[in-house]
Structures are given as structure tokens and as C-alpha cells.
C-alpha beads as a LAMMPS data file, in Angstrom:
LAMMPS data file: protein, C-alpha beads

190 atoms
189 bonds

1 atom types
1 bond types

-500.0 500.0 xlo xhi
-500.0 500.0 ylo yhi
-500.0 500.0 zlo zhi

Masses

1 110.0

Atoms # bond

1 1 1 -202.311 -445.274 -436.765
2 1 1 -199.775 -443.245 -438.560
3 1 1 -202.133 -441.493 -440.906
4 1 1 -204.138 -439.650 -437.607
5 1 1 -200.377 -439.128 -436.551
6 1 1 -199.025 -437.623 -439.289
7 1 1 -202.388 -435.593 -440.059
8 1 1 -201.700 -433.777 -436.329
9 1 1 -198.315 -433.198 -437.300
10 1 1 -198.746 -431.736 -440.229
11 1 1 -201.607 -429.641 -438.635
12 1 1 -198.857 -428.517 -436.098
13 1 1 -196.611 -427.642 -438.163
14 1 1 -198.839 -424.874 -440.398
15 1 1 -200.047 -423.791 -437.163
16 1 1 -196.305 -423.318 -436.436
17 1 1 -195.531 -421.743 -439.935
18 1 1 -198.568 -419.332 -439.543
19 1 1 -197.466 -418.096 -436.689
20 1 1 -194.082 -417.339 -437.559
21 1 1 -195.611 -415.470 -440.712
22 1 1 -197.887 -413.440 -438.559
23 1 1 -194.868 -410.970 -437.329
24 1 1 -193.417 -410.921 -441.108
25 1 1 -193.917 -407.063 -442.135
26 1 1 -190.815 -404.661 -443.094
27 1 1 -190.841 -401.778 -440.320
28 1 1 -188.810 -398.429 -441.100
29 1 1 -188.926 -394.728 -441.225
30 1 1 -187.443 -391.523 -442.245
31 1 1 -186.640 -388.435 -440.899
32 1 1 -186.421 -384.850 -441.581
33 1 1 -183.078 -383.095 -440.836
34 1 1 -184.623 -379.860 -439.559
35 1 1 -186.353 -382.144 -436.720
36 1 1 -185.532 -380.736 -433.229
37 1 1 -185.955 -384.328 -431.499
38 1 1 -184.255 -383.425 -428.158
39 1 1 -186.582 -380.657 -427.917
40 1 1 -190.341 -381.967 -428.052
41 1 1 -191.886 -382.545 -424.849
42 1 1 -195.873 -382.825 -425.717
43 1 1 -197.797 -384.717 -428.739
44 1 1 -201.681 -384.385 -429.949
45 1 1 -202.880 -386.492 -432.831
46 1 1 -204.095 -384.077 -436.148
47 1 1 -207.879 -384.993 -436.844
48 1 1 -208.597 -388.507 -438.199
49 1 1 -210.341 -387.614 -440.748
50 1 1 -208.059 -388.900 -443.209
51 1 1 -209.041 -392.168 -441.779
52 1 1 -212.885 -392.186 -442.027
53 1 1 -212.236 -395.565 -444.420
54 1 1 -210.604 -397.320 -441.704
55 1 1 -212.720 -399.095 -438.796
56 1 1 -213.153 -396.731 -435.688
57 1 1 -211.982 -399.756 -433.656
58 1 1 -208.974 -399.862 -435.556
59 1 1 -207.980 -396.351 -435.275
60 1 1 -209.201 -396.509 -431.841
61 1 1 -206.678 -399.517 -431.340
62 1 1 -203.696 -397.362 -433.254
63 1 1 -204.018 -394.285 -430.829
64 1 1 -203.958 -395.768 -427.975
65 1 1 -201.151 -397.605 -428.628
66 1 1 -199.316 -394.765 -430.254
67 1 1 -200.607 -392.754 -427.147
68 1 1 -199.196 -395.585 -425.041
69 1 1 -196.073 -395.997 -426.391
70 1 1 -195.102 -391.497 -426.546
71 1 1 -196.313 -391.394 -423.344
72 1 1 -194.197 -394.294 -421.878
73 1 1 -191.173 -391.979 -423.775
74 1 1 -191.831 -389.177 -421.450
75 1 1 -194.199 -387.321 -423.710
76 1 1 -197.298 -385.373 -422.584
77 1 1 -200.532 -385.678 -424.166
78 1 1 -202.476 -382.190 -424.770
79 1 1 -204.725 -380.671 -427.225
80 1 1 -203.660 -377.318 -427.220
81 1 1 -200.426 -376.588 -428.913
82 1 1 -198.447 -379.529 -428.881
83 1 1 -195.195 -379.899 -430.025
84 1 1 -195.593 -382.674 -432.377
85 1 1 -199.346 -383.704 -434.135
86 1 1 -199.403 -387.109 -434.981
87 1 1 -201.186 -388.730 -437.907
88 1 1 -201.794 -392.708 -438.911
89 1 1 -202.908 -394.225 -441.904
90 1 1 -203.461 -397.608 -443.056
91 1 1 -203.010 -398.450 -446.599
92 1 1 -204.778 -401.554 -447.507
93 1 1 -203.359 -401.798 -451.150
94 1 1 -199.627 -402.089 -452.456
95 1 1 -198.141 -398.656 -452.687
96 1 1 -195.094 -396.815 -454.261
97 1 1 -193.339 -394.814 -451.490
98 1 1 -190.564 -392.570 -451.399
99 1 1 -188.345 -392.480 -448.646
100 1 1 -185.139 -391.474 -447.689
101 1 1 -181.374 -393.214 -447.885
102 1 1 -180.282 -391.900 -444.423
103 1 1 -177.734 -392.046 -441.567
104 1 1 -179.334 -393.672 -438.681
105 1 1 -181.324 -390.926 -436.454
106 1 1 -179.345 -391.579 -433.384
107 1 1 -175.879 -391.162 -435.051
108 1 1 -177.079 -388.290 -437.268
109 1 1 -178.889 -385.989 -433.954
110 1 1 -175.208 -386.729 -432.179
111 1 1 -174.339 -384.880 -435.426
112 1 1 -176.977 -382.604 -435.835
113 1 1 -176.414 -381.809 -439.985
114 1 1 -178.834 -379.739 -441.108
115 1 1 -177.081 -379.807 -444.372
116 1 1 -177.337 -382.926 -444.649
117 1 1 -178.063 -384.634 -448.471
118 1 1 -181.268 -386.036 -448.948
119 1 1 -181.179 -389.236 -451.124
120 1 1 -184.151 -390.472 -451.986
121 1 1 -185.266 -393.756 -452.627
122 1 1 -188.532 -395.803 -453.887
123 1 1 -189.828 -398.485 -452.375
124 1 1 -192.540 -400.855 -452.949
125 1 1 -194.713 -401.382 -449.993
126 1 1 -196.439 -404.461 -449.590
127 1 1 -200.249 -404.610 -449.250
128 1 1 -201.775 -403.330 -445.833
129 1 1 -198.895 -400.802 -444.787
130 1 1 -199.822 -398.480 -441.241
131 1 1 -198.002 -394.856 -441.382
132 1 1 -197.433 -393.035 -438.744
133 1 1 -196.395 -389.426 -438.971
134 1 1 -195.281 -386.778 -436.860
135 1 1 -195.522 -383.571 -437.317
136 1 1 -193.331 -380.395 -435.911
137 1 1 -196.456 -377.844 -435.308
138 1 1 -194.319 -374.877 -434.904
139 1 1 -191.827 -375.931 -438.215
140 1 1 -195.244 -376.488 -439.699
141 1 1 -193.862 -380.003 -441.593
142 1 1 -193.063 -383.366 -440.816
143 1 1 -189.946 -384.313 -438.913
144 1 1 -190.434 -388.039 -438.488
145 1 1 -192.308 -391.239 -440.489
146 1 1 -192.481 -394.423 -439.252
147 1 1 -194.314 -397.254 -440.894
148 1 1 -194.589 -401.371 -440.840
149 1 1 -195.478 -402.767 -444.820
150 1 1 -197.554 -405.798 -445.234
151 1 1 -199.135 -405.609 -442.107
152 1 1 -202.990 -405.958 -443.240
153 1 1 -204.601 -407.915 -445.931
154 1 1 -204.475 -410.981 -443.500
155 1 1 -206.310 -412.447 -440.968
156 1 1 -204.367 -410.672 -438.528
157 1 1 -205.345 -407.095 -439.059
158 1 1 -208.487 -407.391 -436.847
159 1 1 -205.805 -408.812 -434.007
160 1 1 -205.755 -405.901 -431.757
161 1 1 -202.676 -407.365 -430.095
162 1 1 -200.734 -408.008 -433.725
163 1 1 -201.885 -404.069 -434.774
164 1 1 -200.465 -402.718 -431.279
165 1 1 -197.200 -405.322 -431.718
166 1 1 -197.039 -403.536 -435.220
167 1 1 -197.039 -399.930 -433.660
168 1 1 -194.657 -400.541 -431.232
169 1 1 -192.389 -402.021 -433.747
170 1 1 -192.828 -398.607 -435.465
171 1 1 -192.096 -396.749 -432.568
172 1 1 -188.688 -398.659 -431.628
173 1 1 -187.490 -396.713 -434.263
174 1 1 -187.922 -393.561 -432.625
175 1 1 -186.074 -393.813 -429.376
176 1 1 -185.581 -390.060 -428.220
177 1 1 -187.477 -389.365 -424.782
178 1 1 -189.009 -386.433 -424.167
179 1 1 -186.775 -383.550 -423.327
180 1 1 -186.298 -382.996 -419.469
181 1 1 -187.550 -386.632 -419.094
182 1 1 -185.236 -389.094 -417.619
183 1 1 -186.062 -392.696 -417.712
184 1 1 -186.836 -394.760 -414.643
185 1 1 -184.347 -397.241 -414.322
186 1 1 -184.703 -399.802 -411.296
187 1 1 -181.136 -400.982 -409.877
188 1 1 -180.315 -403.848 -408.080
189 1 1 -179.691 -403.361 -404.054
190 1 1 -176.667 -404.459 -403.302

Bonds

1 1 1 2
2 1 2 3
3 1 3 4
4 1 4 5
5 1 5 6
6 1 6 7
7 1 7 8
8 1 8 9
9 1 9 10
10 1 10 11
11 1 11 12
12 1 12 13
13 1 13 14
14 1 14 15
15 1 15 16
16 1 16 17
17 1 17 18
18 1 18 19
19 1 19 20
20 1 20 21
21 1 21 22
22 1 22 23
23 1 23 24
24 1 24 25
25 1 25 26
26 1 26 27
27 1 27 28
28 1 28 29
29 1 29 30
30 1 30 31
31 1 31 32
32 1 32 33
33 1 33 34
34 1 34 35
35 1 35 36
36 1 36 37
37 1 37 38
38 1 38 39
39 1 39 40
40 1 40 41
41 1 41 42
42 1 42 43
43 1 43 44
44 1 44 45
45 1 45 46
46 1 46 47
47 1 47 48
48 1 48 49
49 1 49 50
50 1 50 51
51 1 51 52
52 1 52 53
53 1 53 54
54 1 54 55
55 1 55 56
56 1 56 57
57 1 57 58
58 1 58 59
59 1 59 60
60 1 60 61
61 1 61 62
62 1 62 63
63 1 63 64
64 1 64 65
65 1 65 66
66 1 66 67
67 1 67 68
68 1 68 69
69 1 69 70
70 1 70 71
71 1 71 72
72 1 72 73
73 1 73 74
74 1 74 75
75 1 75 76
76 1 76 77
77 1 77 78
78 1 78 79
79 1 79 80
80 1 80 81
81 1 81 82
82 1 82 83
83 1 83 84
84 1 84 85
85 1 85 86
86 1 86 87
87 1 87 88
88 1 88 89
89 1 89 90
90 1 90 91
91 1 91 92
92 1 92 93
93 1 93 94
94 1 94 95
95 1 95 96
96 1 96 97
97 1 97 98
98 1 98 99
99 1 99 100
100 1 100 101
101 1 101 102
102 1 102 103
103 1 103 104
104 1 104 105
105 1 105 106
106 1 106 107
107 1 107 108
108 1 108 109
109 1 109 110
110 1 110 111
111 1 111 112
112 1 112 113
113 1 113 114
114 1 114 115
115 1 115 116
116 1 116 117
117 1 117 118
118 1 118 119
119 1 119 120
120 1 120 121
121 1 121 122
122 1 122 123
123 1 123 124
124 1 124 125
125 1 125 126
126 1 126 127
127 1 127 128
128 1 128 129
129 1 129 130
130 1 130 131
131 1 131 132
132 1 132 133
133 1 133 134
134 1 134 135
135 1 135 136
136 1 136 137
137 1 137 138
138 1 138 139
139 1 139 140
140 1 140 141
141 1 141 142
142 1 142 143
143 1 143 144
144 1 144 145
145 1 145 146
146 1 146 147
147 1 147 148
148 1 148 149
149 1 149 150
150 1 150 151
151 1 151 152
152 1 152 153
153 1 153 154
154 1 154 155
155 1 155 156
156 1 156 157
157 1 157 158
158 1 158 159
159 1 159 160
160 1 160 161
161 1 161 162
162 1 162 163
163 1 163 164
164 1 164 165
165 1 165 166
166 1 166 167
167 1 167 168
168 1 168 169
169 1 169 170
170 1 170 171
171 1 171 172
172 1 172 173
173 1 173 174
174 1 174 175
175 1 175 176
176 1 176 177
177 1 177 178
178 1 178 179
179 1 179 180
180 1 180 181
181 1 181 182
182 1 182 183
183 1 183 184
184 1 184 185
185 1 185 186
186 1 186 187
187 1 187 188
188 1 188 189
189 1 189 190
């Protein structure tokens, strides 16, 4: 009788493990210090073309979520002339990336340092790593890159709901609302 016992709970407990290990990717980003981030009011995305390797569910999965989560941030969606374009990949192999050793966004747009020292760093992104960019159309250049390393290569990167977990997780990171919009925030009656 133990054996059956002890066979379930070791079953449970990989179950357990594998589910723990399903949220484990490294999210971050970097920013440009000529970004005007209290400024932007409307997105668009920049043609997916880029991303003809990737499934059309997939990308179809990443832009609505990314969609979702700008317009939840105040942000209109439009075609013509948006303020920011905004462009995903996915990067199913390990890759060398350089980023940036920054002050947080937040404190540094209280700030506003244009002169500002870039210090760049390399990283070592883990297989399956989604970037999302965001582009200033009018600076002509990106102002913000987001992205969540080790995040395919598993079982879990045809999980629609891990992929949009993963995008939100990006998009934490970028917590500026879209100028003139105020949040709705619900209070208590008293």
C-alpha cells in the first residue's frame, strides 16, 4: 500500500515543481533618455513582418495582449500616426544582448536627464526570449524595450495564457499612462 502512495506523491510533487518552473523567466527592459513618456497618448504596432517565423497564432496572441494591456494604460489604438509603433519578437535560441545599467524609469522621468550616461551592459538571454519594442515615430528611434528571457523552448510556449502572463509581466515595467488619462479608481462609500 505504500508503494501506490508514495508513487501519487511523488507524482504530486513534480506536478507541483513544474508548475512553479512554468513562471521562471527573467523580465526587464531599458530605456532611452530622449523618451517623452508623459507625452504619448496613441500606439500602432510596425508591420510583423519581422515575425513571419513565428506562428500567426502566436503573434496573434502577443498583440492582443500588448493591445490589451496599452490600452488598459489609457492609450489609443490607431493606424495613422501614432505616437509610439510597437514591435515583438520572439527569439527561440540563446542570445547575447546589450542593454543598459540604468536608474529606474520612474525615478529617472521625475528627473528627466537627458544627459544622462549610458552604461552598457551584456547579458546572456536564455533560450526563447519575447521583445517588445516601442518606438517614438516622430524621434524616429526607440524609447523603450521590454523583454521576458527563457520564456519558450518549453511546453509552455503554445500556453496562450503563460505567453499573455509573460507580456504583462513585460509591461509592469512600463507603468506611465497615457498623457491626459487618469486612472479609474473605485473608492469605498462611506
Amino acid at each position: 500500500m505504500k508503494t501506490p502512495f508514495a508513487s501519487l506523491a511523488l507524482f504530486l510533487a513534480f506536478l507541483l515543481v513544474g508548475c512553479f518552473a512554468q513562471g521562471d523567466y527573467v523580465v526587464d527592459y531599458d530605456y532611452s533618455y530622449t523618451g517623452k513618456f508623459k507625452s504619448y497618448k496613441t500606439f500602432g504596432f510596425m508591420s510583423n513582418g519581422e515575425n513571419e517565423t513565428d506562428s500567426a497564432e502566436m503573434n496573434a496572441v502577443i498583440a492582443e495582449a500588448v493591445k490589451y494591456r496599452l490600452e488598459v494604460q489609457g492609450y489609443k489604438y490607431t493606424d495613422k500616426k501614432p505616437n509610439l509603433l510597437v514591435s515583438y519578437k520572439i527569439f527561440y535560441k540563446d542570445l547575447r544582448y546589450r542593454g543598459y545599467n540604468q536608474p529606474d524609469i520612474e525615478n529617472w522621468v521625475k528627473r528627466d536627464d537627458e544627459a544622462e550616461e549610458y552604461n552598457p551592459i551584456k547579458y546572456n538571454l536564455r533560450e526563447g526570449t519575447l521583445l517588445i519594442t516601442m518606438f517614438d515615430r516622430q524621434q524616429r528611434h526607440t524609447v523603450w524595450q521590454g523583454y521576458a528571457s527563457g520564456l519558450f523552448g518549453t511546453a509552455s510556449e503554445n500556453n496562450k495564457r503563460y505567453v499573455r502572463r509573460a507580456v504583462r509581466s513585460i509591461f509592469d515595467r512600463y507603468r506611465f499612462l497615457a498623457e491626459g488619462f487618469e486612472a479609474k479608481v473605485e473608492t469605498e462609500k462611506e
